[in-house]
N, C-alpha and C positions, 0 to 999 in steps of 0.2 A: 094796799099794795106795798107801800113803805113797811109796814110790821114785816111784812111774809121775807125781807130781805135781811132783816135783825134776827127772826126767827131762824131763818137757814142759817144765818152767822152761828148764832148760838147755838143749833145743833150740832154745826159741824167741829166749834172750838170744843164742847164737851164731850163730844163724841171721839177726837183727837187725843184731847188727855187722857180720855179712858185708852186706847191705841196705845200711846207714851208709856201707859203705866203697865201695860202689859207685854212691853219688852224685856228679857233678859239682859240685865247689863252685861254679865261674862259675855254674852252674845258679840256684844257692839264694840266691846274691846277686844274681841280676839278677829271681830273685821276690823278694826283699826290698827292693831299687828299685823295681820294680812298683806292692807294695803302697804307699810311700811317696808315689807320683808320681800317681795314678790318684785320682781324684773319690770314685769307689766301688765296690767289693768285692764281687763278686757269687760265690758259691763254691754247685759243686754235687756231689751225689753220688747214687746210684742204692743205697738198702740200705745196708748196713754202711759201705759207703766215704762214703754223705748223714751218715752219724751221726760218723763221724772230721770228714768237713766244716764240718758245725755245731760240732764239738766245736771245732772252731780259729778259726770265726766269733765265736764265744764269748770266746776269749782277743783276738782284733785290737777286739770293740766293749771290750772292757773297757782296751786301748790308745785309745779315742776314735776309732776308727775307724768311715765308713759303710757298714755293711757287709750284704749281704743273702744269704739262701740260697734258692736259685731254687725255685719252684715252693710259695713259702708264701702266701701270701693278702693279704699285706700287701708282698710284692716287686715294688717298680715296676719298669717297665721297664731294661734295660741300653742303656745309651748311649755314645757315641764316646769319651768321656773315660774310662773306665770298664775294671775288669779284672774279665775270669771265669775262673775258677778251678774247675775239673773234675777229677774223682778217680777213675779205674777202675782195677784190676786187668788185667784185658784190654783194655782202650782199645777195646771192640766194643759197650758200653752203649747201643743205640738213643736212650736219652732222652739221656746224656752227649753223644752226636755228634751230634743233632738241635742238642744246647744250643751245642755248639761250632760248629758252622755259620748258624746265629740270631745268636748275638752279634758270628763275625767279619765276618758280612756288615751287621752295623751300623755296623761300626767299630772294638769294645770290643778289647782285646788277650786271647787266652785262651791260658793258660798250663794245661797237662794233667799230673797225677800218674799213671803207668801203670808197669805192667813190660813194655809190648810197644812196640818202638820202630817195631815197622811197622804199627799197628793202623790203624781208620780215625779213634779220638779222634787220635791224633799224628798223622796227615794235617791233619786240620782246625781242629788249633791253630796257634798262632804260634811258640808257645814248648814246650820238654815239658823235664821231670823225670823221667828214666827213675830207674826205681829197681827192682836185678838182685832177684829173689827166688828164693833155691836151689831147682832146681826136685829136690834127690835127702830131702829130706825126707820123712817119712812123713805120710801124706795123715791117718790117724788119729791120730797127733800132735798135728799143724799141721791141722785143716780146711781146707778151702774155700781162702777169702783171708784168714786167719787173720794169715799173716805177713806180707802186702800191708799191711796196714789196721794193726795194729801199726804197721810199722816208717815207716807214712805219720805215725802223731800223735806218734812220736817224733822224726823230721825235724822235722812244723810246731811241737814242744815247741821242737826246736834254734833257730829264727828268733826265736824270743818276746823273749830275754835281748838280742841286735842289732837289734831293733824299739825296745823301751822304748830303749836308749841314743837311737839315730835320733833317737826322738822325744821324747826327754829324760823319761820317764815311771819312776818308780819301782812297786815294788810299791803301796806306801801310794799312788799315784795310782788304781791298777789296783783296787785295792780298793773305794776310792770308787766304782769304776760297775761292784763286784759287784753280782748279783740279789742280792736278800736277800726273802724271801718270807713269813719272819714278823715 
């Protein structure tokens, strides 16, 4: 039992790198302009890929950024000035491409994290991140979108360190607008 949890380690880290290397970097710098340039930050996900979203939501407000995740209670509307940020696995998420067709017909620019370059979320963005996910992996391994959704909050990990420079933010900045809850 102890191997079988070294073994999934080490699928998932080499499985990840392979993920990493098959990003475009123009890609991840022109979502790093993106976020810099745009009023406010609107990022969504449906399930696991909502919980990676928020999870990065979480690091750009602790950068000072305005930032919202779609469908919370307190999300105003997306507007012209404004970037949405959409996260699926299969880029076929009904609410994902409902979200992605709502905000480019507002104006907002929406920028899509998927592995399927011809899905209908990458039709109705502007911009996409494709990002390759081995597909000779074993399913009980890796579940589901196991290595999607990984290898997605280790990219948005990658932007963090060229954000705070950007915006001249150190950690001890970042700090100051952690949650602290007690």
């Amino acid at each position: 039992m102890e191997n079988r949890y070294k073994d999934t380690l080490d699928a998932l880290v080499r499985c990840i790198h392979e993920s990493a290397e098959s990003i475009d970097p123009a890609s991840l710098s022109n979502l790093v302009e993106l976020i810099l340039s745009k009023k406010t930050i609107f990022i969504y996900g449906s399930g696991r890929s909502g919980l990676v979203g928020q999870y990065f939501a979480v690091r750009l407000v602790q950068l000072g950024l305005d930032v919202h995740f779609v469908g919370d209670m307190t999300t105003p509307i997306i507007g012209s000035d404004d970037l949405t940020i959409l996260i699926s696995n299969t880029g076929e998420t009904m609410s994902a491409v409902q979200t992605a067709n709502i905000a480019r017909r507002i104006g907002s620019h929406v920028v899509c994290i998927t592995a399927s370059k011809f899905s209908k979320l990458a039709h109705a963005s502007n911009s996409m991140i494709l990002l390759h996910t081995p597909k000779t992996t074993d399913g009980n391994l890796l579940p589901l979108g196991t290595l999607f959704e990984d290898s997605v909050i280790l990219m948005f990990d990658s932007l963090i360190p060229e954000l705070m420079k950007k915006l001249g933010q150190s950690e001890a900045d970042m700090r100051k607008k952690h949650a602290i809850w007690v």
